[in-house]
C-alpha positions in Angstrom: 21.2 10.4 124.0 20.0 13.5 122.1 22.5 16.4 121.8 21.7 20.1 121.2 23.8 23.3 120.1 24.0 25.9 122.5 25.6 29.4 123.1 26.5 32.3 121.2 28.2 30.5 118.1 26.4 26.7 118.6 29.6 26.2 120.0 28.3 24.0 123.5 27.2 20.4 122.6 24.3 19.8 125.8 24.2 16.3 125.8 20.4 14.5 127.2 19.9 11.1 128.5 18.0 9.3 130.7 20.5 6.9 131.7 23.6 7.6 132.7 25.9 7.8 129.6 29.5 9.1 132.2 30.0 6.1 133.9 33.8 5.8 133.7 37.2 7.3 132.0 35.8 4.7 128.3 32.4 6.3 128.8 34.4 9.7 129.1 36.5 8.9 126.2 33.0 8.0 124.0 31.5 10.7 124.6 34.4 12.7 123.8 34.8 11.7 120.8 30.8 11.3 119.9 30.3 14.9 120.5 33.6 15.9 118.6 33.1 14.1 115.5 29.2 14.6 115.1 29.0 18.4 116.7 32.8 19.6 115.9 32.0 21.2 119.5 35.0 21.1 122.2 32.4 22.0 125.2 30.0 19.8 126.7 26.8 20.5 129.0 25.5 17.5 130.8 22.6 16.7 133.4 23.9 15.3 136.6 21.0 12.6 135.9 23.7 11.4 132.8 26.2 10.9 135.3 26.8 7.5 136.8 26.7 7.9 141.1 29.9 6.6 141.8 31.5 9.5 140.0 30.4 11.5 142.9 32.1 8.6 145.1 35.8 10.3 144.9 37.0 6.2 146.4 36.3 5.2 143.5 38.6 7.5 140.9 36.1 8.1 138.6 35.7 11.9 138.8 39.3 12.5 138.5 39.9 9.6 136.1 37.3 11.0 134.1 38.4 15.4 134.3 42.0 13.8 133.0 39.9 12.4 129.7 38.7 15.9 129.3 41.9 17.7 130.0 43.6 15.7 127.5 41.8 15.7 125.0 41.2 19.6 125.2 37.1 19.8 126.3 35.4 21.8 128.5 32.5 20.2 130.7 30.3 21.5 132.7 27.5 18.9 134.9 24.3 21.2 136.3 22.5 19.5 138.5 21.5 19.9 142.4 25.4 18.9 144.4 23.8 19.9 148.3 23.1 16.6 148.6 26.6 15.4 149.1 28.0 15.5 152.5 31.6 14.1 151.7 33.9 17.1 152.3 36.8 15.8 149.7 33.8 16.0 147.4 32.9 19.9 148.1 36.6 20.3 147.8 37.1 18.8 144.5 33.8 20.4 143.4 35.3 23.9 144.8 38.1 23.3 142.9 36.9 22.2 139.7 34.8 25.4 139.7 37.6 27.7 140.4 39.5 26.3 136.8 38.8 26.5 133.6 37.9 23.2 132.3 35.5 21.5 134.4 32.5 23.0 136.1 29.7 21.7 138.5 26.4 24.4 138.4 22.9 24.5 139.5 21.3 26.4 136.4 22.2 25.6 132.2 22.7 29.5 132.1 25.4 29.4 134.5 26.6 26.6 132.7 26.5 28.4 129.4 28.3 31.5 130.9 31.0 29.6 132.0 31.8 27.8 129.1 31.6 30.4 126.7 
């Protein structure tokens, strides 16, 4: 997992990694806290490859286990990546949703994602 500043102030920790590192609401609560202590950043940026599948799997809780992690403890994600691919219309929902808050984003570019966490 590599992490690098981003944004006007360094304020956006974009996290890298090859293998999924969000896998589950302990995963969430790791990364959480890895970022917060080693970057002091409270906004994330991660690749949907770090992202386990079955978070996109809404059966399975993950994706809504895992946005309560990050509204609790008060950080902003954003996951850019490609989301056509999904067919599952609770899915587009949620990910229509998610995008019209403030705290969790799904977008197709890193300077969309930048944008909308700063």
């Amino acid at each position: 997992m590599e992490i690098e500043l981003l944004g006007k102030f360094n304020n956006i920790a974009y996290v890298r990694s090859e293998t999924p590192i969000l896998r589950d609401a302990d995963s969430a609560l790791d990364l959480i806290f890895n970022v917060r202590y080693t970057t002091k950043c409270g906004r994330i940026i991660l690749d949907k490859s770090a992202v386990s599948d079955d978070f996109f799997v809404l059966s399975t809780r993950i994706a809504g286990d895992v946005l309560q992690k990050f509204v609790n403890y008060r950080m902003k994600l954003a996951i850019v990546g490609d989301f056509s691919q999904y067919s599952s219309r609770p899915l587009k929902d949620f990910i229509y949703e998610s995008n019209s808050g403030r705290d969790f984003f799904f977008v197709g570019t890193l300077d969309e994602a930048i944008g909308r966490l700063n």
